[in-house]
N, C-alpha and C positions, 0 to 999 in steps of 0.2 A: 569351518569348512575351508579347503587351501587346494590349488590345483598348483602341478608338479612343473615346474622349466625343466625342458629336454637338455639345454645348455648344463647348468650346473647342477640339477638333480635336487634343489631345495625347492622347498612350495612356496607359493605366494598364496598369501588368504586373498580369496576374491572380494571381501571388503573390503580393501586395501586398495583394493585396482578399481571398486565402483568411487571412492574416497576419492582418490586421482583422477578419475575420470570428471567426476564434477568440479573441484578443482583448477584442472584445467581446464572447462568448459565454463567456467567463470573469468577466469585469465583471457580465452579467448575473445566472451564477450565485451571485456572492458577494451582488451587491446582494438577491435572494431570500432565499438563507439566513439573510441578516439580517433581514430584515420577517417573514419567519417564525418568525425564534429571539423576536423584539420583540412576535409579533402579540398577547399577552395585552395591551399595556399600550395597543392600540387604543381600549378597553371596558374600563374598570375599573380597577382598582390590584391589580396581581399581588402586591404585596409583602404583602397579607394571610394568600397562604395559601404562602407562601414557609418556606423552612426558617430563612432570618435571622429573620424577626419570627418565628417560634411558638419557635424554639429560646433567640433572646435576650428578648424583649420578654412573652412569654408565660409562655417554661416559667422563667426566672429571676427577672422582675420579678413575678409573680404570686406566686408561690412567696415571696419577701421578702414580698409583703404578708401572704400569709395567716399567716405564720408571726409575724409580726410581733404581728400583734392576736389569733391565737389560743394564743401561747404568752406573751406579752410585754404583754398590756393591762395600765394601771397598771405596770410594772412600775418607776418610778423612785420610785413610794409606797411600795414592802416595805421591808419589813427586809432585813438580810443573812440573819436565821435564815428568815424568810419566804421569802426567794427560792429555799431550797433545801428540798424537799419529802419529805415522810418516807418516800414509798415509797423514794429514791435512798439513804436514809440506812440504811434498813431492807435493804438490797441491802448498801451496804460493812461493815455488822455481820455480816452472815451471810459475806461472801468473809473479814472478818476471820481469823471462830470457825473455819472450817475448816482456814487455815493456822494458828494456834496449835495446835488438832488435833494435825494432820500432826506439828508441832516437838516438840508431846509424846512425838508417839509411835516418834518417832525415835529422842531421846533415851534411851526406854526402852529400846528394842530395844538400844541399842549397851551396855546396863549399868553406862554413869559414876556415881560417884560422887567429886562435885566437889562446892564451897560456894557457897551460890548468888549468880550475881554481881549486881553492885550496882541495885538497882530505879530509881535517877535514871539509869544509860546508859537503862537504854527507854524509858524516859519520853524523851529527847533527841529519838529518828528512829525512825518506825514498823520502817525495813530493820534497823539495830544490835538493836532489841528483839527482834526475829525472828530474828535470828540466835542472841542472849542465849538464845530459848526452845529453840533447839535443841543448845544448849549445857549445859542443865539438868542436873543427875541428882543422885541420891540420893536422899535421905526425902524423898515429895510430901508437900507442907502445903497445904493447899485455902487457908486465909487469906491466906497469903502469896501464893499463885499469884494469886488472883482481884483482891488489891490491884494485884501488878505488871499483870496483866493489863488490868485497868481502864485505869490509869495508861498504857500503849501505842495503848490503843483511843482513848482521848479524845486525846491525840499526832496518831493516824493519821486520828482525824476533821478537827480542826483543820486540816490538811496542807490533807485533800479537799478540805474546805470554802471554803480558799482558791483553790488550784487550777480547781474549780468555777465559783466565783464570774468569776475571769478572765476565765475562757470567755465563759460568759454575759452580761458585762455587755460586753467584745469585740465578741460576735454580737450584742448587743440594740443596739450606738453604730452596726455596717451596717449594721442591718435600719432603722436610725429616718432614717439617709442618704437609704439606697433611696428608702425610703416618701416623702421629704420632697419629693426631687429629680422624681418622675414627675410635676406638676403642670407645666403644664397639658396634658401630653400624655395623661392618661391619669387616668378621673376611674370611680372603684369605688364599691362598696358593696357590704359583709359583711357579712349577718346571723350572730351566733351564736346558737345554737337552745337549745345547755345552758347559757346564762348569760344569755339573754334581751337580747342588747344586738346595736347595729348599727353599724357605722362605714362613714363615707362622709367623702369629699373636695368631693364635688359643690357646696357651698356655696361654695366657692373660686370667685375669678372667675377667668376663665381667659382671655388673647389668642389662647389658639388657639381658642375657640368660635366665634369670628365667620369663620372660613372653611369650619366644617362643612358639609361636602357626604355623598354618598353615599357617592363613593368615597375620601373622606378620612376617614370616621369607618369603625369596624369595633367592633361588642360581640361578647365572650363571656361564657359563663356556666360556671359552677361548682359542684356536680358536673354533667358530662358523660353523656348515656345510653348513648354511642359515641364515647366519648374514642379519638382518637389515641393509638397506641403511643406515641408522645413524651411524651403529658400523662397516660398512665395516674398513674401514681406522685402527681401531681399531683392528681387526680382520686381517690385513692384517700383522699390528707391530707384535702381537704376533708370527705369522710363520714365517716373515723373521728374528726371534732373537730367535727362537726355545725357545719359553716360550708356556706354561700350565698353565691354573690360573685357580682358580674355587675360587668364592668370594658370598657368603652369606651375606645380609641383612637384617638386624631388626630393625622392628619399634618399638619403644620404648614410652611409654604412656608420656616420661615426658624428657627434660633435663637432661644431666649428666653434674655435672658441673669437668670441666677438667680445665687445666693448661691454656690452650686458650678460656676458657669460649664457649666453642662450642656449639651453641643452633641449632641442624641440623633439617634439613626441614622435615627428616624422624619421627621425633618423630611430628613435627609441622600439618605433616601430617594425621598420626594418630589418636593425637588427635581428627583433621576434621571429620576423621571416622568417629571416637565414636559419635561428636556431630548430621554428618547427620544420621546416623543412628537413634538417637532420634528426629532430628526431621522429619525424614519418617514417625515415628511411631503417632506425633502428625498431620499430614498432613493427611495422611490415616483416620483417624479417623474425621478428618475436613473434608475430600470428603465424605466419608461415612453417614456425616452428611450433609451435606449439597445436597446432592443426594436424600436422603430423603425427607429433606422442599420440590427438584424440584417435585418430585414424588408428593408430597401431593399436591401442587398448578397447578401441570397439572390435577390431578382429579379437581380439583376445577374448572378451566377454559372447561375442558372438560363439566361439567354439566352445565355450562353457558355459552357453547358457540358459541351462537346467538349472547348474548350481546357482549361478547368477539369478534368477528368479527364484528359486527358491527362497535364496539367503534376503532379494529385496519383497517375499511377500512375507520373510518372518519377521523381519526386521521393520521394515517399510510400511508395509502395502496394510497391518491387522490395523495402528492408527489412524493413518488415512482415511480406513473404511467407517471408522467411528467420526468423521463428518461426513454430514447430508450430502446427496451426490447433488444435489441443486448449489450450495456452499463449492462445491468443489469445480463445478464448473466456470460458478461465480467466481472465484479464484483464478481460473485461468483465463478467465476472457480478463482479468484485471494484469496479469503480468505484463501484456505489451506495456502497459499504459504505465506500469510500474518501471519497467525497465526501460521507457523514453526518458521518463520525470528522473532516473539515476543517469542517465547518459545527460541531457540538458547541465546537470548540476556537477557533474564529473569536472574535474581539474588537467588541465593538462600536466603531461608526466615531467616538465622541465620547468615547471610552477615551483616556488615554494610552497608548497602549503603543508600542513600536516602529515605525515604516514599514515597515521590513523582514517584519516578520511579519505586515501587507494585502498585502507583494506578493507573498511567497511563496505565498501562498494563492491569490491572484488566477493566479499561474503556473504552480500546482496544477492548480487548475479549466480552466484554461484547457488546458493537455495534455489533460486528464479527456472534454474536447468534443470537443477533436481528436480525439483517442481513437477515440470512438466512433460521430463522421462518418466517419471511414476502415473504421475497421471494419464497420460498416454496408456503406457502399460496396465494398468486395471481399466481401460478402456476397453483395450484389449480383449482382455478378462470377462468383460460382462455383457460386451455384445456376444463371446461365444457361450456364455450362459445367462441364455432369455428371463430364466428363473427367477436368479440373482438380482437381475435391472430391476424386474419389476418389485420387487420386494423392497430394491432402495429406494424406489418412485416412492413408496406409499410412503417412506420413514423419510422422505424431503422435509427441509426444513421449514420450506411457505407451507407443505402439505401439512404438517404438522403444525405450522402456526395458525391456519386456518382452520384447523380442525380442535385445535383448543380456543380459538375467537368465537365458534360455532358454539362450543361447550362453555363458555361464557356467558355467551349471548343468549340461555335459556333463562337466565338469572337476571333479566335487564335492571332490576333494582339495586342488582349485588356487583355487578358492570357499572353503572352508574355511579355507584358510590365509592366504588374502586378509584373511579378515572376523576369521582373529583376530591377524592383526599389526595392521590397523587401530585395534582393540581395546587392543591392547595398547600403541601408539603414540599415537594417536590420542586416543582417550575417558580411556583410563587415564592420559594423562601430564595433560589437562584438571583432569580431576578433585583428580590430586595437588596442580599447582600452585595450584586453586581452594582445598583445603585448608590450602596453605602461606602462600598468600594470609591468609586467616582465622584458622588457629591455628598459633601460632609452631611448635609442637613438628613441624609438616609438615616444617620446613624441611630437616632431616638424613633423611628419607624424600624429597624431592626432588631431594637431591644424591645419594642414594644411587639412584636412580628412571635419574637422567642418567649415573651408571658404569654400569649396567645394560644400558642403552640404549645408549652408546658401545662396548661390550662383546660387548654381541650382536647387537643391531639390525641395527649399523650394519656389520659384517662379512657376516651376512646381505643384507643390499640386495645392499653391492659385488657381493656371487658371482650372486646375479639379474642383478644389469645387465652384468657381463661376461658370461655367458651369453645375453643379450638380445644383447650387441654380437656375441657369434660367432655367433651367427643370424642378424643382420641381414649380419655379413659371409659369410657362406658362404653365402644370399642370394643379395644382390649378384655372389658369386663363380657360384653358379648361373644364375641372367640373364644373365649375360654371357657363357656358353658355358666357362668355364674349370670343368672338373669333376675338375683335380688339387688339388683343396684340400683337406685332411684337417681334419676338426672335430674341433678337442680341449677336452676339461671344462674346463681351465683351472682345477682346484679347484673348481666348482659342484658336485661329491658327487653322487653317484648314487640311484635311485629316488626323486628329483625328476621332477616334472612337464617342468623344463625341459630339464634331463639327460635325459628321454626323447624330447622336439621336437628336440634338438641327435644322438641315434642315429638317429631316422627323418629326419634332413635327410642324414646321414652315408648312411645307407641309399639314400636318396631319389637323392644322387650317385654309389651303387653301381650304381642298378638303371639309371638316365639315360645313364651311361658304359655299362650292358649293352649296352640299350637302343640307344644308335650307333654301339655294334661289330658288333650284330646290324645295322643299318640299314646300316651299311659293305659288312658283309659278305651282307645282301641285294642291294645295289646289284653291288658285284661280280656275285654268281650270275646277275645279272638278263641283267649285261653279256654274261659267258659264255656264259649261255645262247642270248641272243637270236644272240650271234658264232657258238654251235656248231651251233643251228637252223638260222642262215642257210647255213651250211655242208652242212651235212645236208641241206636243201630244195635247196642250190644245185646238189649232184654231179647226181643224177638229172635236174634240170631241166635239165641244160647237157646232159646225155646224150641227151635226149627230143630238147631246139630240134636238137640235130645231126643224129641221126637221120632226123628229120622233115624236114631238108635234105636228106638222102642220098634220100630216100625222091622229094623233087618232081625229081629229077632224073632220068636216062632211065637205064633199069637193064636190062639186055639177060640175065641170067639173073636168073629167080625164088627160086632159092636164098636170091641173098642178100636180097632183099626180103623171104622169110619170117623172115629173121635177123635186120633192122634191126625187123622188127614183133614177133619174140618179146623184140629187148634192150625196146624200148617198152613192152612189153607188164610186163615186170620192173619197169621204172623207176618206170611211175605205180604200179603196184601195191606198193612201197617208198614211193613220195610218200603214198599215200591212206594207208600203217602211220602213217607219220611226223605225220600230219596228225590221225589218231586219235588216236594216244599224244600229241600236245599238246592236244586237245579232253577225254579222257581226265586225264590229269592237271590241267587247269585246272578240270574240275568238281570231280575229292577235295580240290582245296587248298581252292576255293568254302564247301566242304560244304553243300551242294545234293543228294549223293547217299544214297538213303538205303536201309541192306541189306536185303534183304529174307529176315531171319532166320529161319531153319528148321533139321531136324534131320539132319544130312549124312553118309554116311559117306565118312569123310575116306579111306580105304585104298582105295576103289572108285571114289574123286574122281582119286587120284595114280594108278592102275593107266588109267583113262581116257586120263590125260593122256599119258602114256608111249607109249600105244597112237596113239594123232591124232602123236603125232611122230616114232613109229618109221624111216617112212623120212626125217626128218632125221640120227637119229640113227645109225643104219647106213650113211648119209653120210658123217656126220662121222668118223668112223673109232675114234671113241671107245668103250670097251671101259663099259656103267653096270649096277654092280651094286646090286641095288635087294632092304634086307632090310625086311621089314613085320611089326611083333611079333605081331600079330591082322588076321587076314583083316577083321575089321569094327571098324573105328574111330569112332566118331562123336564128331558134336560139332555147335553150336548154331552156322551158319554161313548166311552168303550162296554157295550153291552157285557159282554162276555168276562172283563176283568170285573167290572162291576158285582157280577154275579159273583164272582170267587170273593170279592169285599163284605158280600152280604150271609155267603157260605161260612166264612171262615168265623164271623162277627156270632151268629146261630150256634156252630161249634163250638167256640169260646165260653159264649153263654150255657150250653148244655153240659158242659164239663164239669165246669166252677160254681155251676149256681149249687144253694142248699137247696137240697132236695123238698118235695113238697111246697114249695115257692110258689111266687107269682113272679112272672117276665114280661114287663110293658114296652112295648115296641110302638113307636109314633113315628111318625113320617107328615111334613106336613112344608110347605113353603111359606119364605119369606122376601123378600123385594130383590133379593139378589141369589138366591142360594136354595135347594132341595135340602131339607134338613131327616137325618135316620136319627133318633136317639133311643137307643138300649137300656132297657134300668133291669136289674137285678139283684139277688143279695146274694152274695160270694160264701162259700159252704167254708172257707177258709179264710184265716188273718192275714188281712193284706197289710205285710210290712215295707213291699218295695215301691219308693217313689211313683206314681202314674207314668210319668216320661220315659221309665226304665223299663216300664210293661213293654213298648215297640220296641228295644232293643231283642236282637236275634235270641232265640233259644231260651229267654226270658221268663218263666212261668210266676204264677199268684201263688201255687203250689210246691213251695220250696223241695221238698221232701219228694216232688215229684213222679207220687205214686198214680195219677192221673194219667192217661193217654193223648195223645199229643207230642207234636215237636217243639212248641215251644217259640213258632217260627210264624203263626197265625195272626197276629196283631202286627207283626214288622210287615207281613207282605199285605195287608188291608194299607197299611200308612203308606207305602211305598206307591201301591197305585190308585188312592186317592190324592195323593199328593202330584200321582205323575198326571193326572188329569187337571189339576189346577184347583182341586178341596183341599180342605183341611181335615182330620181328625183327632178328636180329644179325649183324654180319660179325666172324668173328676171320681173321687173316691170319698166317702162318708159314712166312715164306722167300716159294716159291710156293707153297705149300699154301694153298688159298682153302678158305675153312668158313662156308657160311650155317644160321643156325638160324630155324625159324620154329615160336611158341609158338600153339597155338589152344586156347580155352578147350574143355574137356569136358565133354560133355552127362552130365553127373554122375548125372540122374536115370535114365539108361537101361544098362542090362546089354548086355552083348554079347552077339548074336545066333551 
């Protein structure tokens, strides 16, 4: 994408121009941080209150002077006894006395009696004499002792006083260096207050006074009211030695050259002045300038920019979005802080230093702008779509870290053991080798660290990640419909976490294989049913259509027209059972229906029912003896379903039993339950399971030349069941035996 200059009629790509635009908005930044890191030496001379001059030029060179003339005045007039003073002298007499003391009194304690050794070894070396003294013993003689004694002491003077003197006249050949070498840079006066004298330099002619200016000269003075931490100590010499100093320095454009070739940092400094000063002046002029290009290429982007966002949300804006907007915020509140720590560390441009390290910086900054032009701009972006935000809120990165901590933390055992093999891999093996790193003796504690670790670790992982791989593969082997797979531990050990994911996937393809045997074997039933319904709807409908044909044709006796309208009359009234019992049964399977529980008795419920179908059953030919333990039975029941339980149970029986039979019906309580049991012999070979008998549409009578839906025993189970019984079929030979369990109304006595 390139937008067209009106001047010469070629395009510029607007990448080119965002490219430059950060570019130089990196240029800019650097050329700022520098006039600003520079801005003291605009006004003034920064190097006075700098840590260079007050640390070398002040707390050192001051320091040699004062020490110079308040410990050192005259000092190439003394004596050698003169130069060392009594209090110092009066100090190694007394540390003397106490160690002869001590060697006396060692001596004695240990009880030698030895000859006393020769008084010229002490005399040799203050150490041999001290040791002589502790070597002493037998009869003290005060004369003798206080000769050799002497005779050590003046030894150990002599020593000092050499030793001493070294020192001193050492320190007094630097201090008269120093003193000598500061001219013309730096011109004092000290008064002493307890010896009434003053020294000054000032009388020297100096070639650096003729460029003193304001900001080339600088005085201080001596004692301070509000010394500097640094010149405390400094500050503290001068008042306990009653000295005044006041000391003036100048910066000097160039080297003086002196007796010691003194090339001092004050002039070295200076110079730097003068050079940052020029180049502020060319840096200024480079931001000024290049501020400008930014200005003219934001109008530019400005009047193109459509394309301009466009090209930065194809290019830009789609990676960006792939960090967390909490990250991305995080991000920009970190640039100030990023682009001070690069300004701090920046070089001045009149520095030797590397190329490499202007352009890194400059490449620094320059991301640093992009940065936060993009960022800005999808700011933009997403406050004007509410949508968008909140969608990034949830895919935040703490959001998301917290929400995977939370889905951790269900597993506190598997959390736990996570955080201490980490621990124990991880941090602890750190730590060793940081030790072994540094102190040798680590070394046999890291190899021992690494058998450890080989030994246990690393047999632990294996058994995880096999155990990962048979879960990944039994999986896979689940997805894809194959559920003959068997999960085995493979050695991952048990009451593990993942030994427990690898029994619930094992389970998981027990219950899935249940799961589409049932669904097999639903589909069947389904089949069945709908084939044995269509069957069932179809006998009667095909009896009715013919009928009703016999019926529009011309029929010369009434007889049989009352005959074709009493089968009719059968047939819809078989269709309308048949059409119940599925309306009927699709509401219990629904469970949409709901009992309406009350207190029943069950003995007056089954004598009812017996009675409504007597003359079926004096039809049937069948012989039903019917024993009841208690005229009154109760129990917490739906009367009315109850009764279709007892109807349908009757039905059943009158259907299937063989003819000329006996049918025992018993009814009787037990400590928890109303008990119905049915016995009968079945006129036909019972080959299907008892359990399959309650399935829908279901008959004993395969062949199905019986009457019935088929659907009689599914709707008894369904609402015994929905009431809280049970009911059972056992079967033996032909002996057919139905039981049915109704809860008992526990709280009530019989009547």
């Amino acid at each position: 994408m390139a937008t067209k200059s009106k001047n010469s009629g070629r395009t510029v790509p607007i990448t080119a121009v965002l490219v430059l635009l950060v570019c130089l908005t990196g240029i800019a930044l650097q050329l700022f941080i520098a006039i600003y890191k520079d801005r003291s030496y605009i006004y003034g001379n920064p190097f006075w209150d700098g840590d260079l001059f007050n640390n070398v030029q002040v707390q050192i060179t001051v320091t040699d002077i004062a020490k110079y003339y308040a410990e050192y005045a005259g000092y190439e007039q003394l004596s050698d006894k003169e130069k060392v003073d009594e209090e110092t002298i009066r100090l190694w007499r007394e540390q003397f006395d106490a160690l002869a003391a001590g060697a006396i009194q060692n001596a004695a304690g240990r009880g030698e009696h030895d000859a006393l050794p020769d008084g010229q070894v002490w005399a040799n070396t203050a150490s041999t004499s001290l040791a002589a003294l502790q070597q002493r013993t037998g009869k003290w003689m005060s004369d003798e002792w206080d000769k050799l004694a002497e005779q050590v002491w003046q030894t150990q003077l002599q020593e000092n006083t050499k030793l001493l003197l070294a020192d001193k006249n050492s320190e007094y050949n630097n201090l008269k260096r120093a003193v000598t070498r500061v001219d013309p840079f730096l011109k004092y006066t000290i008064k002493d207050s307890r010896r009434q004298m003053t020294f000054s330099n000032t009388r020297s002619e100096s070639a650096g006074t003729d460029t003193a200016g304001e900001e080339t000269v600088h005085t201080i003075t001596f004692p301070m009211k509000e010394p500097r931490p640094l010149h405390q100590e400094l500050n503290d010499y001068f008042k306990q030695h009653g000295l005044e100093g006041s000391f003036t320095f100048y910066a000097i454009a160039a080297p003086v050259e002196s007796a010691f070739a003194f090339d001092t940092i004050m002039a070295k400094d200076y110079i730097r002045l003068l050079d940052v000063r020029k180049q502020l002046q060319y840096e200024m002029a480079g931001l000024a300038t290049v501020l400008a290009a930014v200005a003219l290429l934001l109008l530019h982007v400005r009047k193109h920019r459509e394309e301009a966002a466009k090209e930065i949300g194809m290019r830009v804006s789609n990676w960006q979005r792939r960090i967390p907007v909490d990250l991305r915020v995080a991000l920009l509140a970190a640039v100030p802080a990023i682009a001070i720590g690069c300004g701090r560390t920046m070089y001045n441009w009149g520095m030797h230093f590397p190329l490499f390290s202007h352009v890194f910086r400059w490449a620094l900054l320059s991301l640093l702008a992009s940065y936060v032009l993009i960022t800005i701009s999808d700011a933009i972006r997403l406050y004007r779509h509410a949508g968008t935000l909140a969608a990034q809120r949830e895919n935040a990165y703490f959001v998301t870290l917290f929400r995977l901590a939370r889905f951790a933390a269900m597993r506190k055992a598997l959390l736990l053991k996570s955080a201490l093999l980490f621990a124990a891999t991880v941090l602890f093996g750190l730590c060793v080798f940081a030790a072994a790193a540094e102190f040798k003796g680590f070394v046999l504690l890291s190899v021992l660290y690494i058998a450890v670790y080989v030994a246990v670790i690393t047999p632990y992982c294996l058994k995880r990640i096999g155990a990962m791989n048979i879960m990944a593969a039994g999986i896979d082997e689940l997805a894809a419909g194959r559920l003959n797979m068997a999960f085995e531990g493979n050695g991952t050990g048990s009451g593990g976490v993942l030994s427990h994911m690898i029994h619930q996937l094992s389970n998981m393809r027990s219950g899935l294989q249940a799961a589409l045997d049932s669904q097999l074997k639903s589909e069947k039933l389904k089949s069945e049913l709908i084939s044995n319904v269509s069957h069932d709807l179809k006998t009667p409908l095909t009896s009715m259509i013919n009928y009703v044909g016999l019926l529009k044709q011309e029929v010369r006796r009434p007889s049989e027209s009352e005959r074709y309208i009493a089968v009719l009359e059968a047939k819809t009234k078989r269709l309308k059972e048949l059409i119940d019992d599925l309306f009927e049964i699709s509401q219990l399977s629904s469970g949409t229906v709901v009992p309406v529980i009350e207190r029943v008795d069950v003995a007056a419920l089954l004598q009812q029912t017996l009675a409504e179908l007597e003359d079926k059953i004096e039809a049937s030919g069948l012989q039903f003896r019917v024993q009841v333990q208690h005229p009154h039975l109760y129990a917490r029941l739906d009367g009315k379903k109850t009764w279709r339980v007892f109807e349908n149970l009757i039905h059943n029986t009158l259907r299937y039993s063989l003819p000329n039979t006996r049918v025992h019906i018993g009814l009787l309580e037990t400590d928890e339950h109303i008990v119905l049991r049915i016995h009968n012999v079945s006129a036909y070979e019972i080959t299907v399971p008892p359990n399959e008998l309650f399935e829908r549409s279901k008959r004993g009578d395969v062949s199905r030349h019986t009457e019935g839906s088929g659907l009689g025993l599914a709707i008894a189970k369904s609402i015994v069941e929905l009431q809280g019984g049970r009911i059972y079929i056992d079967i033996e030979g032909d002996y057919f035996k139905v039981t049915v369990e109704l809860l008992k109304d526990t709280l009530q006595k019989h009547e």
